[in-house]
N, C-alpha and C positions, 0 to 999 in steps of 0.2 A: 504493500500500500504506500509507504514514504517513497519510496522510489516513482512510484509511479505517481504520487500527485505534485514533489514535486519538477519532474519531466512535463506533466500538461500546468504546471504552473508557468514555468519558463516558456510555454508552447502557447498561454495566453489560453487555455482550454479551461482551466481551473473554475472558474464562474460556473461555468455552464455543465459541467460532468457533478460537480462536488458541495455547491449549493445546498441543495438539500438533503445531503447525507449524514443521517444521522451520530456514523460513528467519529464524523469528524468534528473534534469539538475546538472550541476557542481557542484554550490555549497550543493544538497542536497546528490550528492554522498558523497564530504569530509566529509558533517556532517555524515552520515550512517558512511561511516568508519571508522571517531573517535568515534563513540561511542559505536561502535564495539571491535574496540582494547581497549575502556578502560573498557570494559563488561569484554572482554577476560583476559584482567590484573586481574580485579580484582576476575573475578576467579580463575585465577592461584593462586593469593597470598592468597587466602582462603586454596586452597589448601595446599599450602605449609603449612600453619598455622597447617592445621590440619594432617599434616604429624610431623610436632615439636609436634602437641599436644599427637600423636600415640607413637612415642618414648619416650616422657616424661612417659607416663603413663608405656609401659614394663617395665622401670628401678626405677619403683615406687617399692619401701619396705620400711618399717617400719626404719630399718638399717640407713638409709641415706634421705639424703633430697635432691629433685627432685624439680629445679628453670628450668621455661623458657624462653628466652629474656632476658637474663642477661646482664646488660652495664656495663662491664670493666675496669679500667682505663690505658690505655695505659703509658706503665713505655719506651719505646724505643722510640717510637715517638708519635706522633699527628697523629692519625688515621680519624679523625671525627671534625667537627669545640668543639666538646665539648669534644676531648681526650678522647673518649671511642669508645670499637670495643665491638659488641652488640655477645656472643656465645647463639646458638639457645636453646641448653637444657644444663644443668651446675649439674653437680651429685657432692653433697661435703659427707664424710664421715670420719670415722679414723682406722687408721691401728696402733698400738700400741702406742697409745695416741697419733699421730700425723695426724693430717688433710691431710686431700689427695681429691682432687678437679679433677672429669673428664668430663673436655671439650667435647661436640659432636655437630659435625654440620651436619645440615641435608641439602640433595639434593632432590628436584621433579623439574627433568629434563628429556626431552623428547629423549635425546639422554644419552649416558653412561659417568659418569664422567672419566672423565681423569686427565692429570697430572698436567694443569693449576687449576684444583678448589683444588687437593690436594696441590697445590704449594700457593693457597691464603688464602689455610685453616691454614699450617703452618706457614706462614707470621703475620696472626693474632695471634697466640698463641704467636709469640715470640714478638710480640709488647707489651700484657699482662703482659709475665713472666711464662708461662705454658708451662710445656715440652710436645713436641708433642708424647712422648713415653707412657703417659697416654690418650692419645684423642682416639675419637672416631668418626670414619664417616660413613653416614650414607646415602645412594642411594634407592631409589624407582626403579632403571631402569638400575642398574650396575656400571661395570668401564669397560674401557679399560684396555688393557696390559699395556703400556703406566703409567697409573693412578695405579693402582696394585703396580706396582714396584717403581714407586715414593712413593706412601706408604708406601710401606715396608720398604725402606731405609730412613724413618721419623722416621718408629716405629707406624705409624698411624693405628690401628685396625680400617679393610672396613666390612661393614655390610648391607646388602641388605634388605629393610622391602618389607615385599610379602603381600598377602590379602587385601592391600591395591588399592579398582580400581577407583581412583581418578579420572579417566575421565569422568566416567558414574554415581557412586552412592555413594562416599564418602567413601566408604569401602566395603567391601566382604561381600554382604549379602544371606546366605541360609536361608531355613525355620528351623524352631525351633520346638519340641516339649516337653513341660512341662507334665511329668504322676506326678499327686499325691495319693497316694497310703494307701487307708486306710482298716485295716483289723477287721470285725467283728466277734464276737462269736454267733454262734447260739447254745440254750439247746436245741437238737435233741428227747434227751429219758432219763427220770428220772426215775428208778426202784428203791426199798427198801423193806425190810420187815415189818410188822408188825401183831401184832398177831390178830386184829379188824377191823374191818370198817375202813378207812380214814379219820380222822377229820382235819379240817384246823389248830386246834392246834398242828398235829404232826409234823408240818414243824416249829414250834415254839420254842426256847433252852432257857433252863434257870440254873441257876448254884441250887447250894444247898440249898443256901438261897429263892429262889424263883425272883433270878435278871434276868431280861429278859435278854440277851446275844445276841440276834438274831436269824435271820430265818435261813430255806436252803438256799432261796434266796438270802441273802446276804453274804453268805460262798460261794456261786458260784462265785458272781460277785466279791467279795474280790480275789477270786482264780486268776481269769481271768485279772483284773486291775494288778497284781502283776506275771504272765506269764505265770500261767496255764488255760488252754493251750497253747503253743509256737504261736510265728506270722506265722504258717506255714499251707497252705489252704489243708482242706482234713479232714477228722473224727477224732475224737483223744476220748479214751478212758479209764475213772478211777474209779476205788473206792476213796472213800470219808470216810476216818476217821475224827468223829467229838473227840476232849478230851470228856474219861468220865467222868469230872468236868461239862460239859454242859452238858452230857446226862440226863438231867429232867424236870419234867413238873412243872408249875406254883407250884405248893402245896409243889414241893417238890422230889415229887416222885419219879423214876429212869424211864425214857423213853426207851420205848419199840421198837424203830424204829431203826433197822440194815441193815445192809448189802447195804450198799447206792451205787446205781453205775450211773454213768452221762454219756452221750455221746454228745460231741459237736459236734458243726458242722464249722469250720473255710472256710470263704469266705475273697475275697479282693473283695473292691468297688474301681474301676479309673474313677478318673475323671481327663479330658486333656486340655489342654489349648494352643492355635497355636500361635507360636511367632515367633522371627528372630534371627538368628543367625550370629556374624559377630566376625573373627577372624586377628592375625594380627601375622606375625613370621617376628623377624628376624634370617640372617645366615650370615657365616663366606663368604665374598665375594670371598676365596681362595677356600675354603675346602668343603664348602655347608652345611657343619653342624647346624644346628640348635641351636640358641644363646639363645635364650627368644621366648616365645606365650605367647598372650594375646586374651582369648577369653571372649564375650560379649555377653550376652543371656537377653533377653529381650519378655515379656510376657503381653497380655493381657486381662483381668478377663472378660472370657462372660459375655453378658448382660442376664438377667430372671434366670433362673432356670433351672441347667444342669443334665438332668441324670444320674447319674453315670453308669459305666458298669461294670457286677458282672462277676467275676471268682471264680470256686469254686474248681479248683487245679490248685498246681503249674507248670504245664504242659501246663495251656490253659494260666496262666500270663505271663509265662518267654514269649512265643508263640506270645504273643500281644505284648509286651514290646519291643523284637525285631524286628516285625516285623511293626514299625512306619513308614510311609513314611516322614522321614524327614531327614535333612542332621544332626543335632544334636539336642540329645535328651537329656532330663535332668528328671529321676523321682527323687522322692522325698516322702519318707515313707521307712521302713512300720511304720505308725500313728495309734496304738491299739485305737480305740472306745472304749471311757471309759464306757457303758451299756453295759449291760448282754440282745442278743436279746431272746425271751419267745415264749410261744404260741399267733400266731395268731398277731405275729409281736408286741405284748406288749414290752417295753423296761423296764430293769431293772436295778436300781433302781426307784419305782414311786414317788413322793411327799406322802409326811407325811399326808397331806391332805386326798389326793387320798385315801392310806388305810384308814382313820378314815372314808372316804365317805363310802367306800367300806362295813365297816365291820357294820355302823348302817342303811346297807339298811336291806330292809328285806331279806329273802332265795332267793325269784323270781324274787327279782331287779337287785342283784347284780352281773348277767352276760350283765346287761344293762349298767348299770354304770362302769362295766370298758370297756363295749366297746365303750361307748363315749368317755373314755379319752384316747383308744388309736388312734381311730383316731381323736382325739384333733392335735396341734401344740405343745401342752404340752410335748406330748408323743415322746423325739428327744434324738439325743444323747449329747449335751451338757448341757442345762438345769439341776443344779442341787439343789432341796431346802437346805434350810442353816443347815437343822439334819444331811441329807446325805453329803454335801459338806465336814464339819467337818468330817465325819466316810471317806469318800474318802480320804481326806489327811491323814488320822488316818491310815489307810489301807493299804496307801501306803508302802513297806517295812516290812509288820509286816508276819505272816504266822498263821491264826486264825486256821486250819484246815490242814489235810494231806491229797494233793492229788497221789494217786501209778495208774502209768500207770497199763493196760492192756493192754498188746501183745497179 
């Protein structure tokens, strides 16, 4: 029963359901209603809190410092049994070398401010010692004509803050969407010349002396960590000059492998994430101008394990991207994937390991062994062993190899 009368008390229902109910007697209506009106209070003043807390935050920069609740000390008179008038948010800053302080007092009032709250706003100030020609006021809900023009002949700049729906949910809240947007390389098709057979040593460089230099493999994936090819989804196409300072084999030799040409393959993976959006403007209460926005974006991390979603031109991203159903949207990328993807989804670079595993199996093992460890956990795009990690940072910046487009 207290629950529920008083729910249709605050619903304005209470008259008419509980009138003539017996078991409701006097003194339990007075208590419903005082404790109704101080529900009601102390809602309100939550409110308002957090209508000071909404303005403190627009006028927050680095610039200046942003106090709220500030007490005072009254230089004109005795405001308060402690001689302080308390201003809601207090902006202090300097303009050529001198301090300069601006006063703003905030309003959430159900009806439009008028000329009595502008006449107590500047009352306070000059009890302070603060000219009302720097303050600032601040309405949830308007002014009057009336209020307006007292203002103006303050000097009191009136500011309306919007997005704020204090009666129902604290503030303006839409849906959100968060795109994070990461783009991979795939090797499509590896052609080269050479004048024999294939041996896995032709993908192998070594300088004159016989110092190993590195693979194809890792002049691709150097390419690509360093932005060949661009973040941009679709085919991309090069020749590969290696320096003829590497072109040789262990012994020495001059390596016979030319004509190198690659073709990637460039995809974007999204993955998304559904949050809230909530914003907040103020404006000129004369002109409607737009003063300050403060927007708030707020997100959070699915639980298990998200698929991502693959686009393989930029025609099907931009396509997805705009067409979110949400009221704001925030991506975030493009984030190159530092692996080179291979055949049969192998990632590259492998562990140091891996190749040592690879190359003392026998002939007939070792399309077994690397295909356990590509579908291992191993096999991912961040993992990277401590030879590689150093050659990646090494990498980074440098230009080992010449890659020339194909048109």
């Amino acid at each position: 029963m207290a629950s529920r009368v008083v729910r249709d008390f605050l619903s304005g229902k209470l008259h008419a359901r509980y009138r003539g109910d017996c078991r409701l007697h006097s003194c339990c209506w007075n208590h419903y209603c005082r404790g109704a009106r101080v529900s009601k209070k102390y809602e309100r003043e939550a409110q308002w809190k957090l209508v000071e807390h909404i303005v403190a935050a627009l006028f927050d920069d680095p610039d200046v410092q942003v106090q709220s609740n500030v007490r005072l000390p009254a230089i004109r008179r005795t405001g308060s049994k402690s001689g302080r008038r308390e201003i809601d948010v207090l902006i202090t800053g300097s303009v050529a070398g001198q301090r300069i302080r601006v006063p703003i007092e905030c309003k959430h009032l159900r009806r439009k401010v008028g000329s009595q709250e502008i006449d107590g706003f500047v009352g306070k100030l000059l009890d302070i010692g603060l000219p009302s020609q720097t303050s600032i006021f601040v309405s949830t809900s308007g002014y009057t004509s009336g209020g307006l023009a007292r203002a103006q002949e303050a000097g009191v700049r009136t500011l309306v803050l919007s997005g704020a729906n204090l009666d129902r949910t604290r503030e303006q809240i839409l849906e959100a969407m968060q795109s994070q947007v990461y783009v991979c390389c795939h090797l499509a098709k590896l052609q080269f010349q050479t004048p024999g057979e294939l041996d896995e040593q032709d993908l192998l460089f070594f300088d004159l002396d016989g110092a190993y230099v590195g693979s194809l493999q890792d002049f691709l994936w150097q390419g690509w960590i360093n932005g060949t090819p661009p973040l941009v989804c679709g085919t991309h196409s090069y020749t590969v000059e290696v320096p003829d300072e590497w072109m040789h084999a262990a012994d020495g030799s001059p390596k016979q492998l030319r004509n190198i040409r690659v073709d990637y393959e460039v995809f974007a993976l999204v993955r998304e994430y559904r949050g809230q959006a909530a914003w907040h403007r103020l404006t000129d209460a004369g002109t409607g101008a737009l003063e300050r926005q403060n927007v708030e974006l707020t997100f959070e991390r699915a639980r298990g394990i998200q698929v991502p979603c693959q686009f393989n031109t930029e025609n099907e991203l931009a396509q997805h991207l705009s067409s979110r159903p949400a009221s704001a949207s925030l991506t975030i990328g493009r984030q190159r994937l530092p692996k080179l993807a291979m055949h049969k989804g192998l990632l590259w670079p492998v562990p140091a390991e891996v190749i040592e595993r690879f190359g003392a199996a026998a002939p007939e093992d070792r399309e077994g062994e690397m295909e356990q460890f590509r579908e291992s956990a191993s096999n991912n795009f961040w993992n990277f062993d401590e030879a590689y990690a150093s050659v990646l940072t090494q990498a980074q910046g440098e230009a080992w190899v010449e890659f020339v487009p194909i048109v």
